[in-house]
SERO-4910 file (N, C-alpha, C, O; in steps of 0.05 Angstrom, whole numbers):
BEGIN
 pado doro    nc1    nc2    nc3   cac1   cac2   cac3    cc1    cc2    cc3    oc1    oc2    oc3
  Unk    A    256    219   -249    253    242   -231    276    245   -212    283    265   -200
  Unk    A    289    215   -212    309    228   -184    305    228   -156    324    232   -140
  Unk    A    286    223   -151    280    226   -119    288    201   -100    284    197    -76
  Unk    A    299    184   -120    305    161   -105    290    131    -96    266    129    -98
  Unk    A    304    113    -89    289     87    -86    263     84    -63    249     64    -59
  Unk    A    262    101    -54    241    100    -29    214    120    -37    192    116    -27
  Unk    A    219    142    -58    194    148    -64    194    149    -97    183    167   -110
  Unk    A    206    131   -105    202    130   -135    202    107   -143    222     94   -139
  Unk    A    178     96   -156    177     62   -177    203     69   -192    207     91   -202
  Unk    A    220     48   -193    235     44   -216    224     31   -246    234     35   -268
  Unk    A    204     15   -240    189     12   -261    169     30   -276    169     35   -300
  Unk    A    154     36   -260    128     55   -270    136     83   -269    120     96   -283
  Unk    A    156     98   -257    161    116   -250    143    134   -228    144    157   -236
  Unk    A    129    132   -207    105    133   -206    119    143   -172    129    127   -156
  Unk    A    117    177   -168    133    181   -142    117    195   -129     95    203   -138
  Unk    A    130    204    -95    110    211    -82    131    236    -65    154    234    -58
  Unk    A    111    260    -62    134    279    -49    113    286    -23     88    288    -20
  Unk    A    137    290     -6    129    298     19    101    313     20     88    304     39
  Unk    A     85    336      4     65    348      4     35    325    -13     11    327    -17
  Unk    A     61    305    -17     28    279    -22     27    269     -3      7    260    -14
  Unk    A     28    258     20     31    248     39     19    260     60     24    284     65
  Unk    A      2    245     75    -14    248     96    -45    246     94    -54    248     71
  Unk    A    -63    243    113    -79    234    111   -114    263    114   -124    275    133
  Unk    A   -120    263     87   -134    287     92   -168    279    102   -179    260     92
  Unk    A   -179    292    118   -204    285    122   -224    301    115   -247    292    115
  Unk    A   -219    329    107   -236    345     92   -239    346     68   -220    333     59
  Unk    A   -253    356     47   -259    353     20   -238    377     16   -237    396     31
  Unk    A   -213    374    -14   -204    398    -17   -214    403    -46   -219    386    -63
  Unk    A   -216    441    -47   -222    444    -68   -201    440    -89   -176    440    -89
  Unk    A   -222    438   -107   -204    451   -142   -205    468   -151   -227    477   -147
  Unk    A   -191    484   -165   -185    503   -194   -193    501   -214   -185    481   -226
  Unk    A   -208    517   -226   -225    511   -258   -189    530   -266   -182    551   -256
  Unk    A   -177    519   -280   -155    532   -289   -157    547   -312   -137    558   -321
  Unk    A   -186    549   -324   -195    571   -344   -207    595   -332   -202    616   -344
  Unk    A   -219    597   -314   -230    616   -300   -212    622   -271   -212    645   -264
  Unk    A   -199    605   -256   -179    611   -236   -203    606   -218   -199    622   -199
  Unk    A   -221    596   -214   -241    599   -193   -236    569   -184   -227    551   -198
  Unk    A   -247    569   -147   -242    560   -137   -278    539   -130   -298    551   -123
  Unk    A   -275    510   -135   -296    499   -130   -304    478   -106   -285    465   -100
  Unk    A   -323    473    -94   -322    454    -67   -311    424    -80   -327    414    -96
  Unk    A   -290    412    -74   -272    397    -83   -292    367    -67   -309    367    -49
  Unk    A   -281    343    -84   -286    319    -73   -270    311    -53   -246    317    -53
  Unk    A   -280    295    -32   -268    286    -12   -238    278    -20   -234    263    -39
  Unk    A   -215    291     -3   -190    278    -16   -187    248    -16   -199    230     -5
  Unk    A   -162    251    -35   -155    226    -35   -148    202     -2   -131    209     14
  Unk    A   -161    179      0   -151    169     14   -122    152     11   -116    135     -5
  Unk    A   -107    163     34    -71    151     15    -68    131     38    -73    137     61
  Unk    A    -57    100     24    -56     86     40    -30     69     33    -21     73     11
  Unk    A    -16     47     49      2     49     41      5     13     45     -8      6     65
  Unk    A     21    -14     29     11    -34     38     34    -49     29     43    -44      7
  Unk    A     47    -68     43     67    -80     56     67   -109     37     52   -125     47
  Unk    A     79   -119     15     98   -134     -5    115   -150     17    140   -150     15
  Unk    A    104   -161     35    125   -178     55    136   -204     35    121   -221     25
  Unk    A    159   -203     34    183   -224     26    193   -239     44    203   -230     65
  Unk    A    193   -270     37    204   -285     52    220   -302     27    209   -324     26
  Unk    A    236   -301     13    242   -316      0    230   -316    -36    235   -295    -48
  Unk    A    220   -334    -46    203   -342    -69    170   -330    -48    151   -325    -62
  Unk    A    167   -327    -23    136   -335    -12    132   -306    -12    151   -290    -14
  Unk    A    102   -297    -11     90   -267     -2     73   -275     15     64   -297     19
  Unk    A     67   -245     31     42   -263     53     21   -244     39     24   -222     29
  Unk    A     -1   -259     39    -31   -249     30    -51   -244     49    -64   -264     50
  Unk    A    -58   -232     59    -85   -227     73   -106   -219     66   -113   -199     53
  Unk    A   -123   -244     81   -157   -240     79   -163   -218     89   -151   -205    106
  Unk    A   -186   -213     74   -205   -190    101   -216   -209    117   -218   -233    111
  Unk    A   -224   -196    141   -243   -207    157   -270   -201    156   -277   -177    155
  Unk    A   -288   -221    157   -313   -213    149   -340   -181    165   -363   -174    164
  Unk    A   -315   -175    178   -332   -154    196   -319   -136    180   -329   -114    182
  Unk    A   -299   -138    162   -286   -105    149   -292    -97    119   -307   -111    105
  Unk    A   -283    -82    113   -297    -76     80   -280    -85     60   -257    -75     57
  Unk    A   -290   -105     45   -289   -120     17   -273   -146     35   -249   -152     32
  Unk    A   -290   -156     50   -291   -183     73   -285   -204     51   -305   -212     38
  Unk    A   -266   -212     48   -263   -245     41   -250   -236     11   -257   -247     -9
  Unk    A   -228   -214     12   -220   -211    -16   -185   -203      8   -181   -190     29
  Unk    A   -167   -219    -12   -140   -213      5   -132   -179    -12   -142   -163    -28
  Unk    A   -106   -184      4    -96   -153      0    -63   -165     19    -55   -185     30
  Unk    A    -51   -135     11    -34   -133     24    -33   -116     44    -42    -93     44
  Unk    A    -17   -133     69    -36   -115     97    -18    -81     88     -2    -77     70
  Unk    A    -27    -63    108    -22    -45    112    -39    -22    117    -57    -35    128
  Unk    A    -46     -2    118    -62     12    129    -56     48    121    -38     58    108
  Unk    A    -71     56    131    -74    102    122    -47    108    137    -39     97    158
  Unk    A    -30    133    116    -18    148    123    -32    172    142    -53    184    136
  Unk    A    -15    175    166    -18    192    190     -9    220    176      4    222    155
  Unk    A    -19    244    192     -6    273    182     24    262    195     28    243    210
  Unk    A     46    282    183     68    280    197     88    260    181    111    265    176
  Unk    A     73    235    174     87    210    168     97    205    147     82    212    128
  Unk    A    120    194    140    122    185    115    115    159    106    120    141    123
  Unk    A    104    151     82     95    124     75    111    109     80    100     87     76
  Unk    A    140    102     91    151     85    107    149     84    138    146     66    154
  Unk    A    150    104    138    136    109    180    106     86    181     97     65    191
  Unk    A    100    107    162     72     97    166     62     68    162     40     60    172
  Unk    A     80     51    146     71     19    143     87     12    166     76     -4    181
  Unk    A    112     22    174    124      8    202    104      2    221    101    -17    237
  Unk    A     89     24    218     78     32    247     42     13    242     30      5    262
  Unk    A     33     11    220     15     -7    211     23    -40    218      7    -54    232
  Unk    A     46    -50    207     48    -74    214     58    -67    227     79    -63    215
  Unk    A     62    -58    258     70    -62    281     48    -74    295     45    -94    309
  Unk    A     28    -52    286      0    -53    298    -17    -78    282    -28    -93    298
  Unk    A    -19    -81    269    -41   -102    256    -22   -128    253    -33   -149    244
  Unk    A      3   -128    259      9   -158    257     29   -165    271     39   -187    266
  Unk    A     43   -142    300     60   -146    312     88   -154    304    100   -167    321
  Unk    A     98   -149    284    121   -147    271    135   -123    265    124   -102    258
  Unk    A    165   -127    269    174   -108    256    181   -118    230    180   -142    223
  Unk    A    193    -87    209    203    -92    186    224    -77    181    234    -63    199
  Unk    A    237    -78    152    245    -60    143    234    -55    116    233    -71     97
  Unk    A    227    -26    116    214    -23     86    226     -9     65    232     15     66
  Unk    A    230    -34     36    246    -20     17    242     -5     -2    244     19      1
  Unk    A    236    -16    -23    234      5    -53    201      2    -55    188    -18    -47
  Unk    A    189     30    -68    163     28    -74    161     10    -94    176     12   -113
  Unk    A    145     -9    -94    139    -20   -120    115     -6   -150    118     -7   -175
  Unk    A     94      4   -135     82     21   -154     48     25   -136     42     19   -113
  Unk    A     32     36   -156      3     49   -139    -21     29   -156    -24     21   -179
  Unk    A    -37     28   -134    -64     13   -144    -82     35   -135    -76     51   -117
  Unk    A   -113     35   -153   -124     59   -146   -155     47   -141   -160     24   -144
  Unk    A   -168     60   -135   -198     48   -125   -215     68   -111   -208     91   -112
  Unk    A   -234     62   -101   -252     77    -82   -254     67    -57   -250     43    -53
  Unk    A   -262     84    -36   -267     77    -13   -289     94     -2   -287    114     12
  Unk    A   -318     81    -12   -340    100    -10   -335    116    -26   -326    111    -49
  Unk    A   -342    150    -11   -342    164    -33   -316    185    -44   -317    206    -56
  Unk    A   -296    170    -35   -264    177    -35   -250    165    -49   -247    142    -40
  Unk    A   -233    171    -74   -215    156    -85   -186    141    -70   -166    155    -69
  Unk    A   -184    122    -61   -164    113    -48   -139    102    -66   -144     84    -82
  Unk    A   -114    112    -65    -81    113    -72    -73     95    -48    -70     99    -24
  Unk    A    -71     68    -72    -49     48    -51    -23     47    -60    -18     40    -83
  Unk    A     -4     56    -42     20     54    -47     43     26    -40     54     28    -19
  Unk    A     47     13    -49     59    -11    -46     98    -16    -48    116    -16    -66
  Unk    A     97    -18    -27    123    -15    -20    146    -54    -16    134    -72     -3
  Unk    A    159    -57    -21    169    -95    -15    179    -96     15    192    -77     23
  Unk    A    175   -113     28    178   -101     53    192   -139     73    182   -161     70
  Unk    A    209   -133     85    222   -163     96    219   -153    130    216   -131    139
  Unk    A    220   -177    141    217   -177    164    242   -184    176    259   -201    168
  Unk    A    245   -157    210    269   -154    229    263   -172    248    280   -184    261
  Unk    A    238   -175    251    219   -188    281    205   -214    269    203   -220    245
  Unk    A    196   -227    294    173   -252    278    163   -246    266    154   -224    260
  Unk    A    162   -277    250    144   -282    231    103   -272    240     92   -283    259
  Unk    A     95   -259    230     69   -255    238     48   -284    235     48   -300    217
  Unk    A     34   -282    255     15   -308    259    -15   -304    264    -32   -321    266
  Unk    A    -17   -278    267    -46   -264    268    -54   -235    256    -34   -221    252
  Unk    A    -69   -228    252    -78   -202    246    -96   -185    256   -115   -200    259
  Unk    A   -105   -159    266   -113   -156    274   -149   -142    260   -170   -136    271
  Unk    A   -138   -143    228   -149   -132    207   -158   -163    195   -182   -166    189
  Unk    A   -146   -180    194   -157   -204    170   -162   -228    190   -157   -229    214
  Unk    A   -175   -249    171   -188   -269    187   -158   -308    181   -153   -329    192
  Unk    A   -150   -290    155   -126   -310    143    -98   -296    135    -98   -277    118
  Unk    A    -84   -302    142    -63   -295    136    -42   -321    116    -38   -343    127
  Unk    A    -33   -319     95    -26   -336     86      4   -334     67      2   -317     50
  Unk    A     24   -345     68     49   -344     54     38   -361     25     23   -380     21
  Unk    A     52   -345     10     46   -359    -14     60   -345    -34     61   -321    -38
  Unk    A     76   -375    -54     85   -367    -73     81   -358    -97     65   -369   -112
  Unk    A     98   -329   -107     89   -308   -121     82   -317   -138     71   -300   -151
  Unk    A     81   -350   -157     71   -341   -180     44   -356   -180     35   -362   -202
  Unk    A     30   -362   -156      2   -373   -142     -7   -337   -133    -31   -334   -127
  Unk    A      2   -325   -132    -14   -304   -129    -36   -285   -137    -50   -268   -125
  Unk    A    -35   -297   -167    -54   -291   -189    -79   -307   -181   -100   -295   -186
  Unk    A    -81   -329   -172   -100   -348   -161   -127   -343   -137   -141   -360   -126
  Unk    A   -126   -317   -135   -143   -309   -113   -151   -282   -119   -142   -264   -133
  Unk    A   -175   -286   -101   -192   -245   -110   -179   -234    -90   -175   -237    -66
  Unk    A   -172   -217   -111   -146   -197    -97   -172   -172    -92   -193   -177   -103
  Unk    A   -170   -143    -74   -185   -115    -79   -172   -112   -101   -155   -125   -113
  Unk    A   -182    -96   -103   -183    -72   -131   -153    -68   -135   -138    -77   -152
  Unk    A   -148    -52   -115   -123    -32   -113    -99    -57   -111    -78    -53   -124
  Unk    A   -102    -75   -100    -82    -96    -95    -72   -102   -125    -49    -98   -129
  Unk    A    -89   -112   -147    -85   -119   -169    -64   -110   -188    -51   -125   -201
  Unk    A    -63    -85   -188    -42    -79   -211     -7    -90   -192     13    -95   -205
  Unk    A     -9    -90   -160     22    -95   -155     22   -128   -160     43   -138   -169
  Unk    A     -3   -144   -153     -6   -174   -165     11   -177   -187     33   -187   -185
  Unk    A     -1   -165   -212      9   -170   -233     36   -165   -233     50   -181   -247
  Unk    A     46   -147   -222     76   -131   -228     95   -152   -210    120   -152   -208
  Unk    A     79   -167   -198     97   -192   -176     97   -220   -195    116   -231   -204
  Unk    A     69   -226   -198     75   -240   -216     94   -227   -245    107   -246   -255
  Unk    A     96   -211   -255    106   -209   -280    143   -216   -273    161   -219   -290
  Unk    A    145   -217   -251    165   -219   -243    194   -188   -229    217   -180   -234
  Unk    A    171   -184   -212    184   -152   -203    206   -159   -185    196   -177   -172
  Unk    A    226   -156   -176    256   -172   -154    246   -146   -137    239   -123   -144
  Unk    A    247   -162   -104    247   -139    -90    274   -125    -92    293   -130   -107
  Unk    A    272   -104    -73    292    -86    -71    294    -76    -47    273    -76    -33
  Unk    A    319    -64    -35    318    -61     -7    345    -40     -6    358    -38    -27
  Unk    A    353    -26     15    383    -11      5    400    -41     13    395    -64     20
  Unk    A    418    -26      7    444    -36      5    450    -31     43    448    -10     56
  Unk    A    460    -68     55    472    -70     75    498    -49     83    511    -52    104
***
């Protein structure tokens, strides 16, 4: 497609343009594209976006915490795209908030898909290294844990987490621009 390392998998091909982005809270409709009619649409997609932190050979994994939804299954932290934001704004500004770190965020790695109630949720997974401390708490999980990528397969991952698991273990190299 062309659009570049920040909204395009180089593996999967799998990209994202400014009018996917943002966070919808009303149901939008659809198009019967045989009749052109317009029908009360399912709740949009929830788009979320989740942070591939690199330290080396290590990733960090996070638990849920048992007060949040799918409690005691890790993930990669990160959190909903804001209106306005781009899926790099928007994980900055996620791990700022849920783990007091800064970053810098590089190449998309690819999408995991799932539900969230009664909303399909688009996780977008991006590889992501740290400018600021190392994070030591969360404000979302109960564990936070470094661990090497090919121990990553070793734990109940969510739903959506799973397909970038595999693509880490299969052996995916982060990516980042060029210094």
């Amino acid at each position: 497609m062309g659009l570049g390392p920040e909204r395009e998998c180089q593996e999967c091909g799998h990209a994202w343009r400014p009018e996917d982005v943002g966070f919808a809270e009303e149901p939008e409709p659809w198009y019967d594209p045989r009749t052109e009619a317009e029908h009360p649409g399912d709740p949009a997609p929830l788009r979320v976006v989740g942070a591939v932190l690199v330290d080396g050979d290590r990733v960090l994994a996070a638990r849920r915490a048992p007060e949040k939804h799918a409690a005691g299954l890790w993930e990669f932290p990160g959190g909903k795209i804001e209106p306005g934001e781009s899926p790099q704004q928007a994980l900055s500004r996620e791990l700022g908030e849920e783990l007091g770190t800064e970053v810098e965020v590089g190449w998309l790695i690819g999408r995991g898909e799932g539900r969230a109630g009664d909303r399909a949720l688009h996780l977008d997974c991006y590889w992501v290294r740290l400018t600021g401390p190392a994070p030591t708490v969360s404000t979302d999980h109960d564990l936070l844990d470094w661990v090497a990528r090919r121990e990553l397969a070793g734990r109940a991952w969510a739903g959506p987490d799973v397909p970038i698991v595999e693509r880490i273990v299969a052996g995916a190299v982060p990516r980042f621009r060029r210094a």
